[in-house]
N, C-alpha and C positions, 0 to 999 in steps of 0.2 A: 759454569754449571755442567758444561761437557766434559770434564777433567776429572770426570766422578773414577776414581779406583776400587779395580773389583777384585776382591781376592777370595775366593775360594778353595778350601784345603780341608781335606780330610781324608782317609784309609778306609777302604774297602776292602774288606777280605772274602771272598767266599770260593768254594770250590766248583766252579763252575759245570763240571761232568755229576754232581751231584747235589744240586744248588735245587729248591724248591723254585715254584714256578716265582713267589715273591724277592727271595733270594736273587733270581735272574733278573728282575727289574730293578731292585738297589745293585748289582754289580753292573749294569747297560745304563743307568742313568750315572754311578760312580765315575766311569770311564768315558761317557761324554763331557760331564762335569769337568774330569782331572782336562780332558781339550780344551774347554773352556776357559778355564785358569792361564791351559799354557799359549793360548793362539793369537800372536802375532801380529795376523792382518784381517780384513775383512772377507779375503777366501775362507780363511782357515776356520772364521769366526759362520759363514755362512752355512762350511758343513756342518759345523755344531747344531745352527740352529734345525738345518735339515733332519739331523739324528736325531734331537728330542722331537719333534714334528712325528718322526717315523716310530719312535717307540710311542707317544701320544696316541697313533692311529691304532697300535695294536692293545695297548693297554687302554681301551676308552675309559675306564672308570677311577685311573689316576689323573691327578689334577698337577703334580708337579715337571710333566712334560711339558702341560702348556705352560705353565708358569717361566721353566728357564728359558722356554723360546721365546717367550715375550722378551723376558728379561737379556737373551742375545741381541734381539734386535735391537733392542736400546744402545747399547753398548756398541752396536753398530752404525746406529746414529750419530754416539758419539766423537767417532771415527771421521764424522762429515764437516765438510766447509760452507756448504751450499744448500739454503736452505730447502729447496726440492728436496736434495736428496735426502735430507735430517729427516724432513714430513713424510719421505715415503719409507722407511725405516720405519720410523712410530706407525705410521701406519698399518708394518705388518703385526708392530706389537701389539695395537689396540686389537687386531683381529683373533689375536689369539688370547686376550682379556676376555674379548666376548666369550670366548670357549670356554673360557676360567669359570663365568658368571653363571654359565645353564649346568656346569656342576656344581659336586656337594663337595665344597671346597673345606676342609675340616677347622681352616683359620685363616678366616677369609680380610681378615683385617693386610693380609698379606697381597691381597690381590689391590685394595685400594692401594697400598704402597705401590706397587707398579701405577696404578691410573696416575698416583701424584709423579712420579716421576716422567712419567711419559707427559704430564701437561709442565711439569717445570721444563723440560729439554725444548718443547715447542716454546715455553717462555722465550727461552736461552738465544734461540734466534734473531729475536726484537723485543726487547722487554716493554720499549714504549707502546711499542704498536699490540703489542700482543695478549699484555696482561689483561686488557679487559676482557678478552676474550678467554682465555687458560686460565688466570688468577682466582678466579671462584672453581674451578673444576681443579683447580689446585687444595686451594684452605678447604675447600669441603671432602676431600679424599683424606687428607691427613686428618682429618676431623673425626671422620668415619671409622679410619684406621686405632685412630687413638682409642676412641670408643667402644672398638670391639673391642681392642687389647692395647691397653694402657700400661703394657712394658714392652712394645714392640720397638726397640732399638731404631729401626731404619725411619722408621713417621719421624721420629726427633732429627736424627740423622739429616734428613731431606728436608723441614724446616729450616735445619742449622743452614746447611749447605743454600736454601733459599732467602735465609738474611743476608747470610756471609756475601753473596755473590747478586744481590740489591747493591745498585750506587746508595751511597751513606747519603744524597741532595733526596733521597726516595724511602727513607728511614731503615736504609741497610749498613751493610759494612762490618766489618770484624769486631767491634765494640759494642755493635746490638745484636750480633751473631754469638757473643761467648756464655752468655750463659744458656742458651738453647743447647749450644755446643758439649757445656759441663754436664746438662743432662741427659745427653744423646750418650758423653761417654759413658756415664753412670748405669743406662739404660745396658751397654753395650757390656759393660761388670759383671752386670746381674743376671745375664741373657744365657737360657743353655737351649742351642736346639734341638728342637725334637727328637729328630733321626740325623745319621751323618749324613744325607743329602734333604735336609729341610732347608730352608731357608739361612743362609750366617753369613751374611757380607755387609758391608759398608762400614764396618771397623777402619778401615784406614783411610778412609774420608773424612771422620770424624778426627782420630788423631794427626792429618794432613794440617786441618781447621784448628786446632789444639795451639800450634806453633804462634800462629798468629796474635794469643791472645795472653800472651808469656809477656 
């Protein structure tokens, strides 16, 4: 479940010496993004998460700063070996979920998707030990998710990924993963995002998961 690939890609254009003040927020979040996509290690990924953090503070009434720093730190977690360090990662994530939750998040089914991911990664540590504990803050965020928007790509996606990566002795495995899997891709078909920095990853997670069921 740590092996989640993240790919982010889109074009930004704006003329920045004469960009609206809206304008200047889609080309400062474009170009933390395009770091995002391209960094490497956990330094490179930590400024990242620092820069949406710092345009967060200045834009308080956008919700998609907080959203990709959550979504850093995860990604940072799963960068880890040890479970400390996984948990203090998530843990900067869920802090920044909270910040998610006291705004007026315009699709907020979005925000569960990070909660389910962030309890599937703390799964991913111990699955025996831990599911009782994450397993329900798991199925109930995707549940949530689905419910607010019932063509949101990544809830299918992060099911799939949570069958696929169950031992098959636990009713997992790529055979009870594939058609979660067909719908996630389906989901993923039919998916246009809002704006070019909304939300549009976990495509290749999905078609990673696809292979296996050929």
């Amino acid at each position: 479940m740590k092996n989640v690939i993240l790919t982010i890609a889109f074009l930004v254009t704006v003329n920045f010496a004469n960009a609206t003040e809206n304008e200047r927020f889609v080309q400062a979040m474009g170009a933390t993004l395009a770091e995002m996509g391209a960094a490497k290690d956990l330094t490179a990924l930590q400024d990242v998460a620092n820069k949406f953090e710092r345009i967060g503070s200045s834009e308080t009434t956008e919700w998609l700063p907080n959203y990709y720093a959550a979504l850093t730190y995860t990604l940072m977690a799963m960068r880890q070996k040890e479970a400390t360090n996984i948990d203090q990662y998530l843990d900067k994530a869920d802090a920044f979920i909270a910040k998610l939750e006291k705004q007026n998040v315009p699709t907020p089914d979005e925000t569960e998707v990070l909660k389910a991911q962030v309890a599937m990664m703390r799964i991913s540590v111990d699955g025996p030990a831990r599911w009782t504990k994450y397993g329900a803050s798991f199925e109930n965020a995707i549940a949530r998710a689905k419910g607010i928007n019932a063509q949101n790509p990544r809830a299918y996606a992060l099911k799939a990924m949570m069958v696929f990566n169950t031992p098959a002795q636990f009713g997992g495995g790529a055979d009870k993963a594939c058609p979660e899997i067909q719908v996630a891709a389906q989901k993923f078909a039919d998916f246009k995002p809002a704006s070019v920095i909304a939300p549009n990853w976990g495509l290749d997670s999905v078609e990673g998961m696809k292979k296996a069921c050929k």
